[in-house]
C-alpha positions as CSV (number, residue, x, y, z in Angstrom):
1,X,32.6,10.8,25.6
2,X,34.4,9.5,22.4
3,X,32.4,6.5,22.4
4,X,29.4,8.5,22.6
5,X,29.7,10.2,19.8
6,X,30.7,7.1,17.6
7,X,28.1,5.8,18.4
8,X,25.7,8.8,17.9
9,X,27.4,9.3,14.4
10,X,26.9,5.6,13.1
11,X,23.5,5.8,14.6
12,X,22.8,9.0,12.3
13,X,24.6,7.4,9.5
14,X,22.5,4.6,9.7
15,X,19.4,6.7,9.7
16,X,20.0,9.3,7.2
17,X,20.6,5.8,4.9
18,X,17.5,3.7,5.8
19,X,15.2,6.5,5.7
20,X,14.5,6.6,1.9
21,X,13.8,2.7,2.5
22,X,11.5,3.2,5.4
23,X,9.4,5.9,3.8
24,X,9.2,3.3,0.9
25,X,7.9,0.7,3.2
26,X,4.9,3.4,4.7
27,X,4.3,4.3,0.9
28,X,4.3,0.2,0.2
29,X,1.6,-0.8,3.2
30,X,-0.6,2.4,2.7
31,X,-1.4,0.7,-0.9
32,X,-1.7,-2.4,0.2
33,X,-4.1,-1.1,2.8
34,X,-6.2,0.9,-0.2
35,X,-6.2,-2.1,-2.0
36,X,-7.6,-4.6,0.7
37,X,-10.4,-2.1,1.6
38,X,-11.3,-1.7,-2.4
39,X,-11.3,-5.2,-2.3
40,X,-13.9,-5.9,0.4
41,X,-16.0,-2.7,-0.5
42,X,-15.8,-4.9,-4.2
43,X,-17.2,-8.1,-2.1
44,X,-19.6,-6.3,-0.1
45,X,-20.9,-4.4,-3.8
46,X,-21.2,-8.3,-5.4
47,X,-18.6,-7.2,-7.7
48,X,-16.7,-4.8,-9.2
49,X,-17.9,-1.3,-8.5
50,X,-18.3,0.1,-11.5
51,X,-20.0,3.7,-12.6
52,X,-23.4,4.2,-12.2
53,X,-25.1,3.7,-15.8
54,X,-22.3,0.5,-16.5
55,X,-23.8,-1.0,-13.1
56,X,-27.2,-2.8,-14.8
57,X,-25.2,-3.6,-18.3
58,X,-22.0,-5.5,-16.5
59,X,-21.3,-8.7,-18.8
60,X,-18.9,-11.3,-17.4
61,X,-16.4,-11.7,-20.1
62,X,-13.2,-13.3,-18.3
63,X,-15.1,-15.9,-16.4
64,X,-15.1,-19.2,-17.9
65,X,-18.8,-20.8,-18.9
């Protein structure tokens, strides 16, 4: 029973320490996720999406001629 509850107390040690990193991770992929679907809604738009009157009057200044 003793080497139950060792166990069961490292295990909950362990836990209550990676949990800060593991919500981290979540937080980490859910942006990346938002990101990659801004991206492809960007491709799909045939470019940045920009608001509605700037849409007509977009000027390429960071491309190279």
């Amino acid at each position: 029973m003793n080497a139950f509850l060792d166990y069961l107390t490292v295990l909950s040690l362990f836990l209550l320490l990676a949990a800060p990193a593991l919500a981290g991770h979540a937080h980490e992929r859910r942006i990346d996720r938002q990101l990659r679907a801004a991206e492809a809604a960007d491709d799909a738009a045939g470019g940045p999406l920009l608001p509605r009157g700037e849409r007509t009057s977009r000027q390429d200044f960071g491309r190279a001629a």
